[in-house]
N, C-alpha and C positions, 0 to 999 in steps of 0.2 A: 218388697212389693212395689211396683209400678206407681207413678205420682199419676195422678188422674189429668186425662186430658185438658192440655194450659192451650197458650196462648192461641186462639184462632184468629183470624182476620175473611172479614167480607169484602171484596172487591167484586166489580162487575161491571159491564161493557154495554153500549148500546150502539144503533146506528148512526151513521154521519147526521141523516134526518131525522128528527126526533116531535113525535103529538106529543102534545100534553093527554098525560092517561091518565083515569078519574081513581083514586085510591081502590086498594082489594082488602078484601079481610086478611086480621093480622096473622100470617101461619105460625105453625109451633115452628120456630128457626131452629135448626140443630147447631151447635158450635157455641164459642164464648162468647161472651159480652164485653163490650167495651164501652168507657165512655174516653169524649176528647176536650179536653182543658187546655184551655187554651190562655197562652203564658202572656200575649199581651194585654189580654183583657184584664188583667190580675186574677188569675187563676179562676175564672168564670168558666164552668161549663157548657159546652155547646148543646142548645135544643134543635130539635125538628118539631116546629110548627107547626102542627098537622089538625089545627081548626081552623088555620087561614083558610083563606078560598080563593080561585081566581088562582092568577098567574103569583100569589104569593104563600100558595097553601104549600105543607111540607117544608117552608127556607130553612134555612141553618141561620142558628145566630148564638153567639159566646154571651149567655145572659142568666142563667142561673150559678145560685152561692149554694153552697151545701158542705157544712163540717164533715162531712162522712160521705163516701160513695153508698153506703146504704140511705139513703136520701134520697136519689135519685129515682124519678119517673121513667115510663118507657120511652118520652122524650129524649132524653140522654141515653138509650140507649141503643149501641149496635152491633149486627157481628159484623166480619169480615169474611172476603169470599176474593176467590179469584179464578176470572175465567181465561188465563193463559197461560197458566200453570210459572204460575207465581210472579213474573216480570211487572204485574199491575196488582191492585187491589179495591176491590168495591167495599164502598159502607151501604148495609142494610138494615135501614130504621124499626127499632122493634115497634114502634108506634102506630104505624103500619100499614109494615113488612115490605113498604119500597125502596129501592136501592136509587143511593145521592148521585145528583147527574149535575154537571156543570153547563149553567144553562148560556151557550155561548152565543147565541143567535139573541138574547136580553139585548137593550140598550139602555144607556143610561145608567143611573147607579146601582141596576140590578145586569147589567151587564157581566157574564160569567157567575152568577149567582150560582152558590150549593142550594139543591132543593131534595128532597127526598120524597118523588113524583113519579119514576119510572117503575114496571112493572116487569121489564127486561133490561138485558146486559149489553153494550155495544163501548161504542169508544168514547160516548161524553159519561162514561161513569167510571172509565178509568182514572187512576190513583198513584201515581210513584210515590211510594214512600225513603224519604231521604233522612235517614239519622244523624242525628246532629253531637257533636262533641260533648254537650250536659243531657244525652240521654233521652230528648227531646226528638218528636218529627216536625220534621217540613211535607207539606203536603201538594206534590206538583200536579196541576193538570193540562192537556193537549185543550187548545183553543183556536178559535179563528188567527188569533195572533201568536202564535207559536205555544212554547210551550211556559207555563206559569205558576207562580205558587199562590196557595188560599191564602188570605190577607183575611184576621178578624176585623173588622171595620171599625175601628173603636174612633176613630174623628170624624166620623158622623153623626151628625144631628138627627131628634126625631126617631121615626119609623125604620130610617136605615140605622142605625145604631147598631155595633157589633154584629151586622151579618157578617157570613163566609162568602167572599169575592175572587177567583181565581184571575188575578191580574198584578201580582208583583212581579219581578225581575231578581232579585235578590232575598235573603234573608235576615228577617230583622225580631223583636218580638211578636211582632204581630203576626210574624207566619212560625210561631212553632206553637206546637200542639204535642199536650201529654197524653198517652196512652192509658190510660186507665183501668186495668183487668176487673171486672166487676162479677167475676164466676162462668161457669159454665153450662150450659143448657141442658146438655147429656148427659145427666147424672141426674137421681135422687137419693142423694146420699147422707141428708140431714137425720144428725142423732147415727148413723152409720149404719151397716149391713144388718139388718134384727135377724133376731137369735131362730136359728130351724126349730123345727118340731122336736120335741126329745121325748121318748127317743124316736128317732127317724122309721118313719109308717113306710111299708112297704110300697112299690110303684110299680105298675106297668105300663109303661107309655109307650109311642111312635114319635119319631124325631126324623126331620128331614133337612137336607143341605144343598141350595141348587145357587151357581153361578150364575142371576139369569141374563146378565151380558143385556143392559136395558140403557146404558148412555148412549155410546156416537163410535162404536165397531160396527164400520158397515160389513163387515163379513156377519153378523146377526142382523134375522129378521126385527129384535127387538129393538135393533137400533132406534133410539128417538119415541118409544111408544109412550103411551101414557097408563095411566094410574089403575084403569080401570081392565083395561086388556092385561096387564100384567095380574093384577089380582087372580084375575078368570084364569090365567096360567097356573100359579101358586094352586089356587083349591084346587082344580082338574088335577092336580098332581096327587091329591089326596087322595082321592080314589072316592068313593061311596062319601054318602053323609056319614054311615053307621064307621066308617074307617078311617074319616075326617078326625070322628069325635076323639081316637085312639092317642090326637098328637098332642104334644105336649110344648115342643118349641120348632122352629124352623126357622132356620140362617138362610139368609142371603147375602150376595154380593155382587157388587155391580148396578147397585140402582140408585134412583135418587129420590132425596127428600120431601118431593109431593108424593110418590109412590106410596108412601108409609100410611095413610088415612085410607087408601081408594084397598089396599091390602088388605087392611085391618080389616073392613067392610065386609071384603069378598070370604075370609077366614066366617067372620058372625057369619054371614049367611050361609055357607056349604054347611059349617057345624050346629048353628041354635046354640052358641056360647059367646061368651065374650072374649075378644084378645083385643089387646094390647101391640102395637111393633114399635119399637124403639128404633131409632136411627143415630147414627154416629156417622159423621163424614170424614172424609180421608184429607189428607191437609197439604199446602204447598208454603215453605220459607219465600216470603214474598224478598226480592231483590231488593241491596239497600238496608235491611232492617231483619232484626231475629224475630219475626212477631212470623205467627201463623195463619194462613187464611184457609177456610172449606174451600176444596176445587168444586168448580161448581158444573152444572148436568148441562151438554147439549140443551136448546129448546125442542121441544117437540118436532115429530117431523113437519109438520105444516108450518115448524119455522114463528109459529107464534105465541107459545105458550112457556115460561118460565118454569122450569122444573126442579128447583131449588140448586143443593149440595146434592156431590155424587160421594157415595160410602159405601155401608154394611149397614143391612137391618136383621134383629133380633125380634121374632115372634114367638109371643108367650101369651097363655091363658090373662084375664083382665085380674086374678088374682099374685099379680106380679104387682109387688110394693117399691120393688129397690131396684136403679139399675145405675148401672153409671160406665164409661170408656177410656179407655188406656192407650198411651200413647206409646206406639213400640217405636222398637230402636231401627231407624231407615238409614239408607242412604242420601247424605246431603248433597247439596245443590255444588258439582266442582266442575271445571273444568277436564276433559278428557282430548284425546287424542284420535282421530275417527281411523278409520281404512286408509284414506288417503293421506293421512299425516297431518290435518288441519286439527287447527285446537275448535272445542264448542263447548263453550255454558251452557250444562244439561240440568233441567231443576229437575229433581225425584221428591216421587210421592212418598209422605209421612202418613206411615199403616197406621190403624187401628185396631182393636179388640174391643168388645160389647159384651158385659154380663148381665145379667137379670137372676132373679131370683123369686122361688116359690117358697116361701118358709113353712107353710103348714105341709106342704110336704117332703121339705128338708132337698130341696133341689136345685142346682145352680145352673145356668148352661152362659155358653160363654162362644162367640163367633168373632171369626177372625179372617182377612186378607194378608196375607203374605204378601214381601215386597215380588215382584215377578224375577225371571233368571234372566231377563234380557240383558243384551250387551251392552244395556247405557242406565244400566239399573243397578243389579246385582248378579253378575256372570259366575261371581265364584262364589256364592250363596253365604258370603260370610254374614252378613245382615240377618237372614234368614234361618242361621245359627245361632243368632245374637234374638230374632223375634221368639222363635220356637222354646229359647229357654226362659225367659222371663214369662210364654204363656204358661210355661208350666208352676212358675210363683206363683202367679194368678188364681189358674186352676187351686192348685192343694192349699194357699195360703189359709181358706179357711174350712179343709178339709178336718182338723181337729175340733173344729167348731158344731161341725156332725152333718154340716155339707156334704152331698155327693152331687159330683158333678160331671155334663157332660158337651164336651165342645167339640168344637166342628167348623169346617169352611173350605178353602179354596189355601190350601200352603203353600202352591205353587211349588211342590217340588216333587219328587220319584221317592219310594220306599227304598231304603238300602239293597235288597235284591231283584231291584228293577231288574227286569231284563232288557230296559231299553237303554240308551247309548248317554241319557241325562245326566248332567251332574250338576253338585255334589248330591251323589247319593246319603248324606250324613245328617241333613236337615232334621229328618224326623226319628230322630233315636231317641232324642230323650223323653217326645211323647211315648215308642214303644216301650221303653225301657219304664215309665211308670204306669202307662194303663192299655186299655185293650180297644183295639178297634174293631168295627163292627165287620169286617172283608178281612182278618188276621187269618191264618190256619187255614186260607181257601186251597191253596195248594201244598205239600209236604215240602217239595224243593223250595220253594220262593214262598217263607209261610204271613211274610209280608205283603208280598207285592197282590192287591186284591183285585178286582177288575178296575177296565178302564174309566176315567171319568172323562177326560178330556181326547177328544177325536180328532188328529189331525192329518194333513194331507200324504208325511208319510210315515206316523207311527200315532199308538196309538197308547198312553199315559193314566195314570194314576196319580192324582195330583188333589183329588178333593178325600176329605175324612171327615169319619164321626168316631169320637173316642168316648172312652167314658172308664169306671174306675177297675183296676185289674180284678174284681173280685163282684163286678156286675156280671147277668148272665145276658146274654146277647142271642136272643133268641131268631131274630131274623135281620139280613143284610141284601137292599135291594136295590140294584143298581142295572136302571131299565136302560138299552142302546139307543135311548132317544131325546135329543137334546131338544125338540121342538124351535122355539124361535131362538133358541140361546147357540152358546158354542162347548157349552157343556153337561155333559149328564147330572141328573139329580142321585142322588146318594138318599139314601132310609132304611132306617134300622130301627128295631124293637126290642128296648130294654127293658130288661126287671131285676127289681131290686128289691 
């Protein structure tokens, strides 16, 4: 079975001109925690400030001891992110939830100060991380004076004492910092997955699966939307309150992690119930260093509004106890050779998977992104041979346990009887070969290939499913020709068990 999603990193970006902006409430951040220890201080952990006020609220400074990382406050704590698909890396303070900016326009000894003040991403919040020979980071940042490393301040007197200063030249102890894994956000997996109903109560539920293409594809109206318009999407798709109330979970992909609250919302209100959506974000190998960061979401279109991580979210009833995300097996960050024969450092996205669980009704569901087939991704679907089998550990690992489960998402690949020219056609065999999907047996020749989900300029693809266990009954599969603001059709289906 899959080790649960590890190492994340927070990076992020702002503009050359940078306000000071007045703190936000702290979000739920999806990805891992980290704290940073910092080796010249004697292994003193870094805080963020965040009672200061004035031009020294949020600072950074190597000044708490603690025998244990269980010790620590949400001071010491951050994720990582990255808004350029992994070259940089932002820390974002869970104390809160602003992302650390190098403040280079400061003079004097708080000149290039770390502060954790920003409420968007630009270039004083970028982060090179440089790994060091004992396992340790260096941590550079872009400056009025070129480019620099964080200094803990430890010969300073006073009020400046051990702040983080982005103005060395070199590396010494005082510019490396430990990375500290302190857990994961994504998951509630404590005491582990509780035990289902025994034995397992009948179900009839509606499940639905929509791509809804909500970052930075300007080919989608969604592009750049917010929280709230997308919600109103999601339910509209539900049909009726009285048909709302039918569903049980619904996947998405393509969105980002403010999306997950303004969703949840819209679901309570079409239905008169409570859900619950889970969010897991999709990761980049930040350059320099194996640590993982969330890739993070376009701003809104008006260009001013921070919309966290971009990922997969999982929506399920508010009697959802457990959930936690898996790290599939992607394509790394290598070199390639393009059209014209030029070499180029391509970073690829690290997939994820999202399960959740309904124990009193003995029900799992589980949503996933496949890596894409493009030419600078995965062309010959080996990845995606490599994702599709480990979801199927996933899925049945605790199918003896009296789990039935049902997943679903965006595979990004064609059913082996495609009729269309995609390859590899081999991707989803092992899903058919253990369970059933809800568009199986639509036609006798092709009793795979079900209609289309994905509409393009000149064919037209099956690339999104809902599966569920060979011995469920699949009573209805509905797949409407209308993608709305997305670039892909929604998929729903009606199981019972």
């Amino acid at each position: 079975m899959a080790a649960l999603c590890t190492a994340l990193f927070a990076v992020i970006a702002m503009s050359a001109v940078q306000a000071h902006a007045e703190a936000r409430p702290v979000p739920v951040t999806a990805g891992d925690k980290y704290a940073l220890k910092s080796v010249g201080a004697g292994d003193l952990y870094v805080s963020a400030e965040v009672v200061n006020s004035g031009d020294e609220e949020g600072m950074l400074r190597a000044r708490k001891f603690a025998s244990s990382p269980d010790a620590l406050g949400s001071w010491e704590k951050f994720t990582l992110h990255t808004h350029d698909k992994g070259w940089t890396a932002t820390l974002r303070s869970e104390a809160n939830g602003n992302y650390v900016t190098t403040e280079r326009n400061d003079t004097g000894s708080h000149q290039n100060l770390l502060r954790a003040r920003s409420t968007n991403v630009g270039e004083w919040e970028e982060l090179h991380l440089e790994r060091q020979t004992d396992g340790t980071y260096a941590l550079k940042a872009w400056t009025n004076d070129g480019y620099k490393y964080v200094t803990a301040e430890m010969q300073d007197a006073g009020t400046d004492n051990g702040l983080l200063r982005a103005r060395a030249d070199s590396v010494g102890s005082w510019q490396k910092f430990e990375l500290v894994f302190l857990g994961e956000e994504n998951a509630s997996d404590e005491g582990g997955r509780p035990s289902p109903a025994s034995p397992a109560p009948a179900a009839d539920f509606h499940v639905m699966s929509w791509n809804v293409c909500a970052n930075n594809n300007t080919g989608c109206l969604n592009n750049g939307v917010g929280g709230a318009d997308l919600g109103s999407q999601i339910a509209d798709r539900l049909g009726s309150k009285e048909e709302a109330k039918e569903y049980r979970a619904v996947f998405l992909q393509e969105l980002c992690e403010s999306h997950a609250k303004a969703i949840e919302e819209a679901l309570e209100t079409k239905t008169g119930t409570g859900w619950d959506v889970r969010f897991a974000p999709i990761k980049y190998t930040i350059d320099g260093s194996s640590s993982k960061a969330a890739k993070t979401c376009n701003k809104t279109k008006t260009g001013s509004e921070d919309r966290g991580a971009y990922g997969i979210a999982l929506a399920v009833p508010d009697s959802n106890v457990w959930y936690t995300s898996y790290d599939l097996p992607s394509p790394q960050n290598q070199t390639i050779v393009n059209k014209e024969g030029e070499e180029k450092w391509v970073r690829m996205e690290q997939r994820t998977a999202l399960c959740a669980v309904l124990p009193a009704q003995a029900l799992q569901f589980c949503a996933v992104h496949f890596s894409s087939g493009g030419s600078e991704e995965d062309p010959k679907g080996t990845k995606r041979i490599e994702q599709a089998a480990l979801l199927q550990d996933i899925v049945h690992s605790y199918t003896p346990a009296g789990y039935r489960t049902v997943y679903g998402g965006d595979f990004n690949s064609v059913p082996s009887d495609s009729a269309s020219s995609d390859t590899p056609k081999t991707v989803m065999d092992s899903a058919y070969a253990a369970d059933k999907e809800c568009d199986e047996g639509r036609w006798s020749t092709r009793p795979r290939d079900g209609r289309a989900t994905k509409p393009l300029d000149d064919r037209n693809i099956k690339i999104d499913y809902l599966f569920g266990p060979s011995s469920v009954t699949i009573s209805a599969c509905d797949v409407t020709t209308d993608a709305g603001q997305s670039d892909h059709y929604p998929i729903k289906a009606h199981f019972e068990f």
